[in-house]
C-alpha positions as a Markdown table, in Angstrom:
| # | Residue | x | y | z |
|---|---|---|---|---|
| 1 | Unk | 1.9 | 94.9 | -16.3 |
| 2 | Unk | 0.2 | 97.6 | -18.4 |
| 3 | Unk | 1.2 | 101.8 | -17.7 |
| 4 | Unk | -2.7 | 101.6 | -16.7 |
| 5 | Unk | -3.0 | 99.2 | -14.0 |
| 6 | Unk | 0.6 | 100.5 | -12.9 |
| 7 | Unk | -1.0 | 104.1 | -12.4 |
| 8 | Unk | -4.4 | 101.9 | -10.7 |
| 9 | Unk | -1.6 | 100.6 | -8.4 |
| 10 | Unk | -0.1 | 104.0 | -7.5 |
| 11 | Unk | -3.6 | 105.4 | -7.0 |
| 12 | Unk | -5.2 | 103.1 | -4.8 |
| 13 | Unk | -1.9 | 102.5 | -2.6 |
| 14 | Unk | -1.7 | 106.6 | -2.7 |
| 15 | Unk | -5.0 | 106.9 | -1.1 |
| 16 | Unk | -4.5 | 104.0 | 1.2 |
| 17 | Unk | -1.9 | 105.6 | 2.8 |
| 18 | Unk | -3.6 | 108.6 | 3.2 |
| 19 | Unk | -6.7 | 106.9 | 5.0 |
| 20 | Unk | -4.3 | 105.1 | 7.2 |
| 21 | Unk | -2.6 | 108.5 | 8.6 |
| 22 | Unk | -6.3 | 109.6 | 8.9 |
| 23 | Unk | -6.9 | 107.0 | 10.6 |
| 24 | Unk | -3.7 | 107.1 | 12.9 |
| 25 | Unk | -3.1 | 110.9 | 14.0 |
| 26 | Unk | -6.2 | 111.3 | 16.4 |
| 27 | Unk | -5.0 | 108.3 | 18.5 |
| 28 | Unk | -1.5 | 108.8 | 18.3 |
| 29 | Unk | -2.2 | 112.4 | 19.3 |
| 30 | Unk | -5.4 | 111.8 | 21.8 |
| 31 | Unk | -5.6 | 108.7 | 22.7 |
| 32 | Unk | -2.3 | 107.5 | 24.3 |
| 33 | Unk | -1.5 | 103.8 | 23.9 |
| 34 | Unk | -4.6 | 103.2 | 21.5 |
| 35 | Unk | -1.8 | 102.9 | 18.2 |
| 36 | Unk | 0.0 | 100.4 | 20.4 |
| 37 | Unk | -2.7 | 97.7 | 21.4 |
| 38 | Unk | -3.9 | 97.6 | 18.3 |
| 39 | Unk | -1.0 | 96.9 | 17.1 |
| 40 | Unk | -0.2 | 94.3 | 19.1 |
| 41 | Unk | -4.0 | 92.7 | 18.6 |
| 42 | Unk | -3.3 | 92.2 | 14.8 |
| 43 | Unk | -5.0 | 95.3 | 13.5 |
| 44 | Unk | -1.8 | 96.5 | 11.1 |
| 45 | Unk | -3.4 | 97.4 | 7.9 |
| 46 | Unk | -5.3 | 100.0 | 9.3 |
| 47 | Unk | -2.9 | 102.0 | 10.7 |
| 48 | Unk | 0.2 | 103.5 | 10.0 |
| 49 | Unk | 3.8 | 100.8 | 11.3 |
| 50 | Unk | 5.0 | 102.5 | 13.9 |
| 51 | Unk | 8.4 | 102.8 | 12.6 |
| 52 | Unk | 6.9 | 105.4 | 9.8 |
| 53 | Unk | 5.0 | 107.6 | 12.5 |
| 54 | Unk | 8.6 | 107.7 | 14.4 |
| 55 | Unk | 10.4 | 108.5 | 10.9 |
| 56 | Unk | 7.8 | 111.4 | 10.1 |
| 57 | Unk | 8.1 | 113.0 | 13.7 |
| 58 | Unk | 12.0 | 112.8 | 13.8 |
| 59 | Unk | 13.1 | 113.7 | 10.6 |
| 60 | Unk | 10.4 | 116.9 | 10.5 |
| 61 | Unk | 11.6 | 118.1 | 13.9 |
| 62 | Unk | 15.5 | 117.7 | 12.9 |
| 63 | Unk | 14.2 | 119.6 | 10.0 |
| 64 | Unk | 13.0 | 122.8 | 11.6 |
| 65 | Unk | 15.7 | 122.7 | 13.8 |
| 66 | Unk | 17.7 | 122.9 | 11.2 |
| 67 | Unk | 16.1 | 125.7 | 9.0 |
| 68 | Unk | 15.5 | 127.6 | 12.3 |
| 69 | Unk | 19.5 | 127.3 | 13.0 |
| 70 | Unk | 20.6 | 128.5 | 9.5 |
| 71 | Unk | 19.0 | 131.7 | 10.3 |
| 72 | Unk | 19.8 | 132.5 | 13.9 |
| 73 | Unk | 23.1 | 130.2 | 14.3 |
| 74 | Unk | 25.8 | 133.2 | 12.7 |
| 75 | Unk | 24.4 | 135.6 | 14.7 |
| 76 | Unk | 24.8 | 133.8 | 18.1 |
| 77 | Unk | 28.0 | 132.7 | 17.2 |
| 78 | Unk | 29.4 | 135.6 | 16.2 |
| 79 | Unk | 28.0 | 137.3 | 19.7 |
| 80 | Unk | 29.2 | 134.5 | 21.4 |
| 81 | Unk | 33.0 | 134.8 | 20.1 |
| 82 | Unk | 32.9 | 138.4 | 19.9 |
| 83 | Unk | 32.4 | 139.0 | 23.9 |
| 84 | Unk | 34.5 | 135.6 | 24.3 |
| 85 | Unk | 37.5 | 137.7 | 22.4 |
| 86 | Unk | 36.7 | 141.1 | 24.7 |
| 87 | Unk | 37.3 | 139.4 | 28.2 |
| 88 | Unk | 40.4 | 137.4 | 26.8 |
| 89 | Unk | 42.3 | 139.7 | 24.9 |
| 90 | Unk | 42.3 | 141.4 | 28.8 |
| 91 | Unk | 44.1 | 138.5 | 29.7 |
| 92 | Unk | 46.5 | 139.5 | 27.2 |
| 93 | Unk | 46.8 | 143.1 | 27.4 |
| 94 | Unk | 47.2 | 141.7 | 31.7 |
| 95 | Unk | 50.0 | 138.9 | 30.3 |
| 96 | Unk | 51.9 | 141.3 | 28.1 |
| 97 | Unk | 52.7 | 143.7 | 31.2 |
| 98 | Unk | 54.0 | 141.3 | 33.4 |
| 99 | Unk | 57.7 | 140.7 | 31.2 |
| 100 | Unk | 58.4 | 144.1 | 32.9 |
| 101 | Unk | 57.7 | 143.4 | 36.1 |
| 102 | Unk | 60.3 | 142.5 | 38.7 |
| 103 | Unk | 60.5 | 138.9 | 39.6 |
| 104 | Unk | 58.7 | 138.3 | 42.8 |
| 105 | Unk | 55.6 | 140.7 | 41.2 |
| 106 | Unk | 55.9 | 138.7 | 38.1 |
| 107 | Unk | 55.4 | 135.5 | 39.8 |
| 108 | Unk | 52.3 | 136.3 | 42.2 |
| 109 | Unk | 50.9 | 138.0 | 39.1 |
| 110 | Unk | 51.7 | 135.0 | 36.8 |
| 111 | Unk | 49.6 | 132.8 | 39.4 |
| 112 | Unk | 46.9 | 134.8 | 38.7 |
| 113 | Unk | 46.7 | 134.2 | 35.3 |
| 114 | Unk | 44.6 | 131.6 | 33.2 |
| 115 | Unk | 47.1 | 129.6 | 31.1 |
| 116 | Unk | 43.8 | 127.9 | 29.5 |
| 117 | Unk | 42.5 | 131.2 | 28.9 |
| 118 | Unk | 45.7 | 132.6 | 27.2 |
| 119 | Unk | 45.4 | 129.7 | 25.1 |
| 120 | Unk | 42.0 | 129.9 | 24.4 |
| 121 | Unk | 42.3 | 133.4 | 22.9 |
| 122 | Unk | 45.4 | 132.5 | 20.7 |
| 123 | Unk | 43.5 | 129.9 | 19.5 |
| 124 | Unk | 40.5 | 132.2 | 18.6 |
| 125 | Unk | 42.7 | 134.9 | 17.3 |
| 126 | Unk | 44.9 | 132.5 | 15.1 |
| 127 | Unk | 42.1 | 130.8 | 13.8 |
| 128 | Unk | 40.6 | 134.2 | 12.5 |
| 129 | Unk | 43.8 | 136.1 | 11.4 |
| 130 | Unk | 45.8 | 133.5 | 10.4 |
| 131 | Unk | 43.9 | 131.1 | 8.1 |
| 132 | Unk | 46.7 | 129.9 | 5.8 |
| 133 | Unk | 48.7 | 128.7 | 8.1 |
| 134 | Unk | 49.7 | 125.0 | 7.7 |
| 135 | Unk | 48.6 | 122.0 | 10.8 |
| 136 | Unk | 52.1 | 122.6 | 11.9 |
| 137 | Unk | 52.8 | 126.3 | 11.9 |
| 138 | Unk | 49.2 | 126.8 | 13.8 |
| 139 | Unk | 50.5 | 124.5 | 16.6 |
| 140 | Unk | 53.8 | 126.2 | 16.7 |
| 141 | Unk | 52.1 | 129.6 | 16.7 |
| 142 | Unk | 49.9 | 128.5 | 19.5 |
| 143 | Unk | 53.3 | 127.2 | 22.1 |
| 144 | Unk | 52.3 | 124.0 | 21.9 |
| 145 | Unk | 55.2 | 121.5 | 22.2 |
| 146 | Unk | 54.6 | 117.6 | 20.2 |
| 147 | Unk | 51.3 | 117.7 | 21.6 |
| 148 | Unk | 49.6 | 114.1 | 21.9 |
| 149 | Unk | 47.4 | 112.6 | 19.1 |
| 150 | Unk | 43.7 | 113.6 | 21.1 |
| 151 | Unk | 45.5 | 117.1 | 22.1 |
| 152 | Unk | 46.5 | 117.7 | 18.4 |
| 153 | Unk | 43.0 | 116.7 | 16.9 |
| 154 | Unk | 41.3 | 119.0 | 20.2 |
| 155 | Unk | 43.5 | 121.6 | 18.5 |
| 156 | Unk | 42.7 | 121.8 | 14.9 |
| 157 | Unk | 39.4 | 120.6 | 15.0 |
| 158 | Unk | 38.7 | 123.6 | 17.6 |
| 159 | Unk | 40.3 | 125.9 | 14.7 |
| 160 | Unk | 37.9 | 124.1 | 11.9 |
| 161 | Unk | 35.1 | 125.3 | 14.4 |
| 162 | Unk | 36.0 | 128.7 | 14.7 |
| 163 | Unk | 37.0 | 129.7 | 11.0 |
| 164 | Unk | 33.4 | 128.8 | 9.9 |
| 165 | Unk | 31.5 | 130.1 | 13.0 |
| 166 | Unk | 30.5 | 126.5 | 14.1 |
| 167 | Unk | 28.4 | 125.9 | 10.8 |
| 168 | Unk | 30.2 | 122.4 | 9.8 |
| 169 | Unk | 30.6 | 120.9 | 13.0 |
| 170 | Unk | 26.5 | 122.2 | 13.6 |
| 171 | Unk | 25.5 | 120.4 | 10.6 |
| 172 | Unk | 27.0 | 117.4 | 11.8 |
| 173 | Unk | 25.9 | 117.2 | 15.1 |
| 174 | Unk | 22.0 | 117.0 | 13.5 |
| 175 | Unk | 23.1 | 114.8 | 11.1 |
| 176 | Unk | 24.3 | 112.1 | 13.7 |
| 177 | Unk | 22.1 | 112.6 | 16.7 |
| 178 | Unk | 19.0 | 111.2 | 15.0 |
| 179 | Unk | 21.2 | 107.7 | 14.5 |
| 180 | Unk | 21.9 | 108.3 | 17.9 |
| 181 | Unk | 18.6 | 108.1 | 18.9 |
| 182 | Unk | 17.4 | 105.8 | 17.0 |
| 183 | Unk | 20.2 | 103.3 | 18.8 |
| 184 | Unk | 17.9 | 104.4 | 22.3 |
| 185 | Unk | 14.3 | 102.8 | 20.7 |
| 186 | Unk | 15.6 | 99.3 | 21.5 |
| 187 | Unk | 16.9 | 100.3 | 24.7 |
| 188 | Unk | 14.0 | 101.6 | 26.1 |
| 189 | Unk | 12.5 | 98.5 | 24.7 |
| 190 | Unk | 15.1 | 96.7 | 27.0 |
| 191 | Unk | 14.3 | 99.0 | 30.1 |
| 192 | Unk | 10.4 | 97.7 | 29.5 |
| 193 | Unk | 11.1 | 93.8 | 29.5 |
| 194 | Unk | 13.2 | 94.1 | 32.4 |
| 195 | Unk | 10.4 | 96.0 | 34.7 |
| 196 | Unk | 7.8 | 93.9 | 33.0 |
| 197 | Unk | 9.5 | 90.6 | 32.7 |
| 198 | Unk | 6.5 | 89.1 | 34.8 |
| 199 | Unk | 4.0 | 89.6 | 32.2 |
| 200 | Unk | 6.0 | 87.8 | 30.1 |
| 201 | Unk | 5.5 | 89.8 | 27.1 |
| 202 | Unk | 7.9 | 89.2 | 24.3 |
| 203 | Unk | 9.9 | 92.4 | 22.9 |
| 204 | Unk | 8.9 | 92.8 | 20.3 |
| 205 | Unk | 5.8 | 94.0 | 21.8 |
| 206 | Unk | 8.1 | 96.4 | 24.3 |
| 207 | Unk | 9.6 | 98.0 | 21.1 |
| 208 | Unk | 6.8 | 99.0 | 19.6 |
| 209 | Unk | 5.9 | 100.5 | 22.7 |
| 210 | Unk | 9.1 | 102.4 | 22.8 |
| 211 | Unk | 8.9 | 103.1 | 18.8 |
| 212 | Unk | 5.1 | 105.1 | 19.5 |
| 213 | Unk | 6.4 | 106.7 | 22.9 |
| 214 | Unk | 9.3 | 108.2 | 21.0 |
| 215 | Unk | 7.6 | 109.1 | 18.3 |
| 216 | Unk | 5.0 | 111.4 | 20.4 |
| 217 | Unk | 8.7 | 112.8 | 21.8 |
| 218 | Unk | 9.7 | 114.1 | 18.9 |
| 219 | Unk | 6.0 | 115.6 | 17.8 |
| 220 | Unk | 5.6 | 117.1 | 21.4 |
| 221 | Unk | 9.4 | 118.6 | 20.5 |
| 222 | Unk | 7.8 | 120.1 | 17.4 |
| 223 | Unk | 5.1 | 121.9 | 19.6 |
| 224 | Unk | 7.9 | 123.2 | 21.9 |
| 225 | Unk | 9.5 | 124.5 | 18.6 |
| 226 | Unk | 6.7 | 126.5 | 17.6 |
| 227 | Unk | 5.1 | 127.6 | 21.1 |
| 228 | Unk | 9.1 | 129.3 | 21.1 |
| 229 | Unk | 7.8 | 131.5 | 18.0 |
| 230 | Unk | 5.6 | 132.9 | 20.4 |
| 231 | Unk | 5.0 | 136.4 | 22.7 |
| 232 | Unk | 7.0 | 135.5 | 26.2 |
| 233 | Unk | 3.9 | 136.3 | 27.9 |
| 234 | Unk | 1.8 | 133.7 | 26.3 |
| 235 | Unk | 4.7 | 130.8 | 25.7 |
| 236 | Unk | 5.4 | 130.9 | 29.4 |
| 237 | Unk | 2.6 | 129.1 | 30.3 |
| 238 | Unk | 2.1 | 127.0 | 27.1 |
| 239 | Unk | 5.2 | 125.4 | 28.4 |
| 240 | Unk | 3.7 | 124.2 | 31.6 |
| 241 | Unk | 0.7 | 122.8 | 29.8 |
| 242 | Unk | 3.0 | 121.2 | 27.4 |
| 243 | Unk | 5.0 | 119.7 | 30.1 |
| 244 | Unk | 1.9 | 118.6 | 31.9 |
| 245 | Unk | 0.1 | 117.5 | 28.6 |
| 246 | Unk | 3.9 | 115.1 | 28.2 |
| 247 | Unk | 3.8 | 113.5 | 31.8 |
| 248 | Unk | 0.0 | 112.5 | 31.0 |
| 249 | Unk | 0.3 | 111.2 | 27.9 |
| 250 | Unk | 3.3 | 108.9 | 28.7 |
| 251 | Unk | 1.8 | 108.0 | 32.0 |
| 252 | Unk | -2.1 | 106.6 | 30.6 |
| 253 | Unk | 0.7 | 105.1 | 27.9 |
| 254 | Unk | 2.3 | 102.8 | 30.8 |
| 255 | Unk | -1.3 | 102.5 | 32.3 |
| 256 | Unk | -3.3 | 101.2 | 29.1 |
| 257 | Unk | -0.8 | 99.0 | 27.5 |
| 258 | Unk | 0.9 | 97.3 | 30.4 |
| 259 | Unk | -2.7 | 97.1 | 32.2 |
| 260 | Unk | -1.8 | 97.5 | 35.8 |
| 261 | Unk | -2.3 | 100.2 | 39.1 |
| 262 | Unk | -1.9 | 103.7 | 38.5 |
| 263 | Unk | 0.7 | 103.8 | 41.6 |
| 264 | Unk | 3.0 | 100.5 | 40.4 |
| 265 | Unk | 2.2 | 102.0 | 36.6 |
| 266 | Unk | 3.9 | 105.6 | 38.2 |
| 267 | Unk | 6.8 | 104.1 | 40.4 |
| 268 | Unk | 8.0 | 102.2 | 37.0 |
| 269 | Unk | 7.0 | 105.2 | 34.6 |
| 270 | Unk | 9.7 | 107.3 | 37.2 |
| 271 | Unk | 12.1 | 104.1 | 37.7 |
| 272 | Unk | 12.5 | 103.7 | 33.9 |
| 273 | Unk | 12.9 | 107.3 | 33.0 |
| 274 | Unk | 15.5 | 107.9 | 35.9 |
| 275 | Unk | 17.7 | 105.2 | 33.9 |
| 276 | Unk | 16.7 | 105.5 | 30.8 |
| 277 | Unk | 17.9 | 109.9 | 31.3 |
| 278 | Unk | 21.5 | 108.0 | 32.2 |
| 279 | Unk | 21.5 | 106.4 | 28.4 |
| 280 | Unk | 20.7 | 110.0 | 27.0 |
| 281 | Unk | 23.4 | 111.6 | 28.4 |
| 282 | Unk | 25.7 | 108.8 | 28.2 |
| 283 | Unk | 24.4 | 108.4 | 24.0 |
| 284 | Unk | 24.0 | 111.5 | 23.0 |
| 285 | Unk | 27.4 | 113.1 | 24.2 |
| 286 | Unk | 29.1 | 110.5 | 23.3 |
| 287 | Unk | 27.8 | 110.7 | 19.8 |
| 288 | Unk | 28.7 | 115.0 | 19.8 |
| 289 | Unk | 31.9 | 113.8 | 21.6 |
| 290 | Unk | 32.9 | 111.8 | 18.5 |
| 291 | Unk | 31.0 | 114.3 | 15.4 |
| 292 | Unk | 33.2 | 117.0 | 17.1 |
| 293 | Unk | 36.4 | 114.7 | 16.7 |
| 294 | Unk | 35.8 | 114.0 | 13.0 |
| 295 | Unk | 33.6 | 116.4 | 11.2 |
């Protein structure tokens, strides 16, 4: 193959591409479920695979989420932790007096004290002052006795966090929960064949579904995003419309691919997303559950 007809190649697939998103955006953005008959009818090459429109919507919203938190993330953090470390070192200052104090005092006093919160703060406070102290000598400093292997990894994990403001274990977190999500798409697939089993659809033809309706997700997350750069006065109500714009678009979604009554196509829409919330919460904290453990 000649540099020539290489370069023809590029060219023509280039500007293929480009009349296929052309092609795709106004019906993935305005005409819900459009995307997904067609492709389901057999009409491929003219629009873009579904698993490239979810691709572009996830990976640019993970994106500004992430420039957006390198900017503001230090700053919260720092807030955050610095009122944390006013309230607590109170505890302290309260703990410290009560060695003087006769017994019976010292007891009804001592019940009034946080032992999670004392613990808390010498956590924050070690983790600050004293960063060159070894696994072992930060667990003795903190009181802790052969703590278990999950209390231990709690522990210095916890410290990791704090010495670097959160930045680490941040970056992780929106590193992982996109593969986290992505593990939902043939879930919700899953969801679909079970409340649709009677039209006997195969699922294939539920995934794409659940590939395009995730897909608008994430690019309806990106107009959240930006409506946030906004006055308060005129983002307030952008939300509702956004909101409102969201429930309408997945609902004529349900209503023009699976083809039946607006009121069975509503009690499903609201009996799939009532699960479906449960694998959310269930996937994505278990997925920050486990970055937090091993960043």
């Amino acid at each position: 193959m000649s540099f020539r007809i290489l370069c023809l190649d590029f060219i023509e697939n280039l500007f293929s591409f480009d009349s296929k998103i052309g092609r795709s955006v106004i019906p993935f953005i305005f005409a819900p479920g459009k995307l997904t008959n067609e492709f389901l009818a057999g009409k491929r090459v003219k629009y873009v695979h579904p698993i490239r429109i979810y691709l572009a919507c996830s990976i640019l919203f993970f994106l500004l989420i992430g420039l957006s938190n390198r900017s503001t993330h230090s700053v919260g953090v720092e807030g955050g932790l610095a009122e944390m470390q006013d309230s607590l070192e109170k505890e302290l200052a309260l703990a410290d007096t009560v060695t003087d104090l006769p017994m019976g005092i010292k007891h009804k006093v001592d019940e009034e004290l946080n032992p999670n919160l004392l613990l808390a703060v010498r956590l924050f406070m070690l983790s600050k002052e004293q960063r060159n102290l070894s696994d072992d000598a930060f667990l003795d400093s903190l009181g802790v006795q052969s703590p278990s292997y999950i209390k231990k990894t709690i522990f210095l994990q916890s410290r990791k966090a704090i010495e670097d403001n959160g930045v680490q274990l941040t970056h992780a977190v929106l590193n992982n929960i996109p593969q986290a999500l992505f593990i939902l798409l043939p879930l919700f697939g899953l969801l679909l064949g079970l409340f649709y089993y009677r039209l006997k659809r195969y699922y294939v033809e539920h995934l794409v579904f659940s590939i395009h309706l995730h897909a608008y997700f994430f690019f309806w997350m990106i107009l959240i995003w930006l409506v946030g750069y906004l006055p308060s006065s005129t983002s307030s109500w952008l939300y509702y419309g956004l909101f409102t714009m969201l429930c309408w678009y997945v609902f004529q979604m349900f209503r023009r691919v699976y083809k039946e009554k607006w009121s069975r196509s509503l009690m499903k829409m609201g009996m799939i997303g009532s699960i479906y919330s449960v694998f959310v919460i269930i996937v994505i904290s278990g997925a920050m559950l486990i970055t937090a453990m091993i960043f």
